[in-house]
One Martini backbone bead per residue (centre of mass of N, CA, C, O) as a GRO file, in nm:
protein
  167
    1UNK     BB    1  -0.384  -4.915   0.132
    2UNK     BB    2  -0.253  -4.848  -0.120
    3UNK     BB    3  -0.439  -4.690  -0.257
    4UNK     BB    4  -0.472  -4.471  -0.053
    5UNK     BB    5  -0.195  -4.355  -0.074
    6UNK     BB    6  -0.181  -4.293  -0.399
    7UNK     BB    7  -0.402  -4.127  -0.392
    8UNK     BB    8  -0.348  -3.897  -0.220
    9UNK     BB    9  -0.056  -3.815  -0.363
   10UNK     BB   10  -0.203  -3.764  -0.649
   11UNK     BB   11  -0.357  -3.528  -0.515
   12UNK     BB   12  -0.088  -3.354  -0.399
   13UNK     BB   13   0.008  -3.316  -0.685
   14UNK     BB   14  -0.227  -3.179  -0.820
   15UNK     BB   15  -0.205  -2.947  -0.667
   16UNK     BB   16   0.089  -2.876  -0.694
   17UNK     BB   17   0.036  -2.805  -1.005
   18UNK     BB   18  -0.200  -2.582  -0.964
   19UNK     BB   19  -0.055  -2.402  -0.769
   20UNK     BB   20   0.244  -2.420  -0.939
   21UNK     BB   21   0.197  -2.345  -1.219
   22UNK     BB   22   0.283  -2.162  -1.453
   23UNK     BB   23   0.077  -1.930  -1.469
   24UNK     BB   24   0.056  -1.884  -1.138
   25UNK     BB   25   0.368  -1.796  -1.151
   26UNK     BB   26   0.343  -1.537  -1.371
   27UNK     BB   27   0.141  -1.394  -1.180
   28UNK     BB   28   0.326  -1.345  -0.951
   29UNK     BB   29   0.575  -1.223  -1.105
   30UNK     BB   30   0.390  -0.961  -1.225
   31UNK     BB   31   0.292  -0.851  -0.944
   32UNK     BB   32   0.547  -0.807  -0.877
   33UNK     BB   33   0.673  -0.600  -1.066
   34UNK     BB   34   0.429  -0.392  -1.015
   35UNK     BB   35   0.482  -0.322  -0.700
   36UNK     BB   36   0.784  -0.240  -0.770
   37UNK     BB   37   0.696   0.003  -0.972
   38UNK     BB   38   0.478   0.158  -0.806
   39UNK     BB   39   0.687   0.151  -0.525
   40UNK     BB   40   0.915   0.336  -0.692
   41UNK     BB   41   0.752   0.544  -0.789
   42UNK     BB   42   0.600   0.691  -0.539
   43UNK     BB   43   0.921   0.752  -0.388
   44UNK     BB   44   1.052   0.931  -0.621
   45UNK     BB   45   0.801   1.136  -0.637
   46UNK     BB   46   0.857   1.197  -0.362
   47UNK     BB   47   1.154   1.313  -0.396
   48UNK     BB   48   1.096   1.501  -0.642
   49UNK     BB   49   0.894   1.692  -0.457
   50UNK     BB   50   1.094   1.803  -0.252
   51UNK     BB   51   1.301   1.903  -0.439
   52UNK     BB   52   1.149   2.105  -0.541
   53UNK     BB   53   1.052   2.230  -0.278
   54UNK     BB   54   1.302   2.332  -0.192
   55UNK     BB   55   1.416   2.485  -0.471
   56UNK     BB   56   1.193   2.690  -0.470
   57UNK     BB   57   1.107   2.802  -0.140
   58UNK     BB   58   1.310   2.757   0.115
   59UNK     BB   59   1.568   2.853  -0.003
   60UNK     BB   60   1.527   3.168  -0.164
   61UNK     BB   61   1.442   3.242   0.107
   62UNK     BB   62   1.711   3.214   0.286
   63UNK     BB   63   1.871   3.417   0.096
   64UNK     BB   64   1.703   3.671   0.111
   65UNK     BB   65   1.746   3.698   0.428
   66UNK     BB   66   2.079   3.683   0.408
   67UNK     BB   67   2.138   3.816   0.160
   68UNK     BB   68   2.171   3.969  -0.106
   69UNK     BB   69   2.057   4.039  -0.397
   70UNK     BB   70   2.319   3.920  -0.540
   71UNK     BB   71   2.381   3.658  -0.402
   72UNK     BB   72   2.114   3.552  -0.430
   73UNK     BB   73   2.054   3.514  -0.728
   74UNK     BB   74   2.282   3.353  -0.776
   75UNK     BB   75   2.172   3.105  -0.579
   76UNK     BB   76   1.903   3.042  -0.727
   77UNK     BB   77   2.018   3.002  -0.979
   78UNK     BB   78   2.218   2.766  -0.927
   79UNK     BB   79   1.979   2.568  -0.749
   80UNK     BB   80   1.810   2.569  -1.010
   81UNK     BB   81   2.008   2.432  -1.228
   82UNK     BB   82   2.129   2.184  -1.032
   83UNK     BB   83   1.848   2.030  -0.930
   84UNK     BB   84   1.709   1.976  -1.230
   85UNK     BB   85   1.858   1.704  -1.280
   86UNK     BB   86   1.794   1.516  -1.054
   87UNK     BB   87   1.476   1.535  -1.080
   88UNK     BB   88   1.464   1.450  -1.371
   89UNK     BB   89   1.592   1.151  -1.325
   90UNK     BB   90   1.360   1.049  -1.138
   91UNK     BB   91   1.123   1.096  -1.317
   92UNK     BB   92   1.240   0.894  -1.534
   93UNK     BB   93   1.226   0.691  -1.394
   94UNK     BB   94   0.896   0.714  -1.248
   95UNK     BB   95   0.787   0.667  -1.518
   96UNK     BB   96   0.899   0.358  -1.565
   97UNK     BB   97   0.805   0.227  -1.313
   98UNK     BB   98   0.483   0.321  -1.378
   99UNK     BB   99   0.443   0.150  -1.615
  100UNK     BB  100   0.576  -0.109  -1.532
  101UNK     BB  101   0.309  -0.078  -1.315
  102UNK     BB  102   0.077   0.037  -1.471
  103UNK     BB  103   0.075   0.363  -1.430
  104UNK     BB  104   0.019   0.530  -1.693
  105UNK     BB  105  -0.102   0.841  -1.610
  106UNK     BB  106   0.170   0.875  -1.397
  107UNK     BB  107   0.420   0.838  -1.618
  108UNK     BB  108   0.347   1.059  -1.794
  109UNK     BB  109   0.328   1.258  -1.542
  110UNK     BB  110   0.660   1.208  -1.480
  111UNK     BB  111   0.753   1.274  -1.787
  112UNK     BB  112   0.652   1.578  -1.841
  113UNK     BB  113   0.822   1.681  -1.590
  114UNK     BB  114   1.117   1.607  -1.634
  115UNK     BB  115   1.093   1.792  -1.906
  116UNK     BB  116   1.050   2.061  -1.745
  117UNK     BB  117   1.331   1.996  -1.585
  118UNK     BB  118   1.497   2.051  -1.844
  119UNK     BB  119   1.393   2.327  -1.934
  120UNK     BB  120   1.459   2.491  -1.706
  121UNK     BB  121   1.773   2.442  -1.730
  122UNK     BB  122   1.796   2.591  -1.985
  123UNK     BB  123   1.706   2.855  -1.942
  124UNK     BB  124   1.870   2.901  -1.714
  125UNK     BB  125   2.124   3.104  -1.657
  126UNK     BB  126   2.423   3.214  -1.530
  127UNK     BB  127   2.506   3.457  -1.346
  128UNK     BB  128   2.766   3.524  -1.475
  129UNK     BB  129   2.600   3.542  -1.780
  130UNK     BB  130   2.377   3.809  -1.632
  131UNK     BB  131   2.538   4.015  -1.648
  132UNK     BB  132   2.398   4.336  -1.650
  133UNK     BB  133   2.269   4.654  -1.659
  134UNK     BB  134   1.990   4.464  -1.712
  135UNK     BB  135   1.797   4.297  -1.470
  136UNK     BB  136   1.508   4.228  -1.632
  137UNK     BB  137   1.580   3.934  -1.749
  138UNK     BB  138   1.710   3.746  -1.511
  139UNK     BB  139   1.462   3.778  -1.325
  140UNK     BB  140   1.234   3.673  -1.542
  141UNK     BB  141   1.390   3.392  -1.560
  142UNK     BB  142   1.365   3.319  -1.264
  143UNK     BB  143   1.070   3.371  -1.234
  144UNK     BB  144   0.996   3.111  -1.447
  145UNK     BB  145   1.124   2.931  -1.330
  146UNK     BB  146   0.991   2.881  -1.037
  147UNK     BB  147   0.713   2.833  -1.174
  148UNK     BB  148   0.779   2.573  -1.315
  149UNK     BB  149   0.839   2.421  -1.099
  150UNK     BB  150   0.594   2.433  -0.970
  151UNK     BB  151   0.408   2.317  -1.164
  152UNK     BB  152   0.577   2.050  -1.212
  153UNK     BB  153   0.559   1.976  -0.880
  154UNK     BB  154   0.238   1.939  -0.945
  155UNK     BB  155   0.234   1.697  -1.145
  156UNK     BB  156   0.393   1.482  -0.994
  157UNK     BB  157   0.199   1.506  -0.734
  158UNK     BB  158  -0.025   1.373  -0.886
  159UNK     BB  159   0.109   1.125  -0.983
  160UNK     BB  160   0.187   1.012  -0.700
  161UNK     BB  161  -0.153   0.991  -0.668
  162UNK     BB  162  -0.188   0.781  -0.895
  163UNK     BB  163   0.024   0.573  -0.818
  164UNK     BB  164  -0.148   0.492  -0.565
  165UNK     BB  165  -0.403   0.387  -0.742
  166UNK     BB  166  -0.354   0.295  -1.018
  167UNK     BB  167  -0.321   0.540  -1.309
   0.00000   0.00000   0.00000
């Protein structure tokens, strides 16, 4: 009877051995890194694709219904000059994230977007330094910055479904 209790409990440490040996340790341990990796960068490239829709789509459209055209432009410059740093900063987490989630081809297209919104931010003159009697370099670059946004928006957008296939 001693030696059959001896045999179980031995029994039951092989087991609680390989069953949590260092190596499927750190299997979990990296399986848990990589799902909060792909689910924070998923979770990112959705809020900076909805915030890069409302400032370039949403916005731009309630100023010109509301306001006039001189007020209208400096508020769509403001809007897109200000917006575009928070948006390239999420982009370049959920970049981060998403090489460490493993989907590598998600976090370069993360990174792409990101820099895409610094070089807008850049682009995009403020209202106040583009007064001048010839308005057509102003909305010219008005319209490239939208244009870029909404690219970007979409390079993003894109992100964010193959981070969800995890590619």
């Amino acid at each position: 009877m001693h030696r059959e209790v001896t045999f179980s409990h031995s029994c039951l440490r092989n087991q609680i051995r390989t069953r949590y040996s260092r190596p499927n340790g750190r299997r979990i341990l990296l399986d848990a890194i990589r799902e909060f990796g792909q689910s924070g960068a998923i979770l990112l490239l959705g809020i900076a694709v909805g915030a890069a829709w409302i400032a370039a789509i949403v916005a731009p459209n309630t100023s010109y219904d509301r306001l006039k055209d001189g007020p209208a432009d400096g508020h769509v410059r403001t809007l897109l000059k200000s917006a575009s740093d928070p948006i390239a900063v999420m982009l370049l987490v959920a970049g981060a994230l998403a090489i460490l989630g493993g989907a590598l081809v998600a976090g370069i297209m993360a990174l792409v977007s990101a820099l895409g919104f610094f070089i807008n931010r850049w682009l995009l003159p403020d209202a106040a330094t583009s007064k001048s009697t010839d308005d057509s370099g102003g909305k010219t670059q008005r319209v490239l910055a939208v244009s870029m946004t909404l690219i970007f928006t979409l390079v993003a957008a894109i992100g964010a479904v193959l981070a969800v296939f995890g590619l």
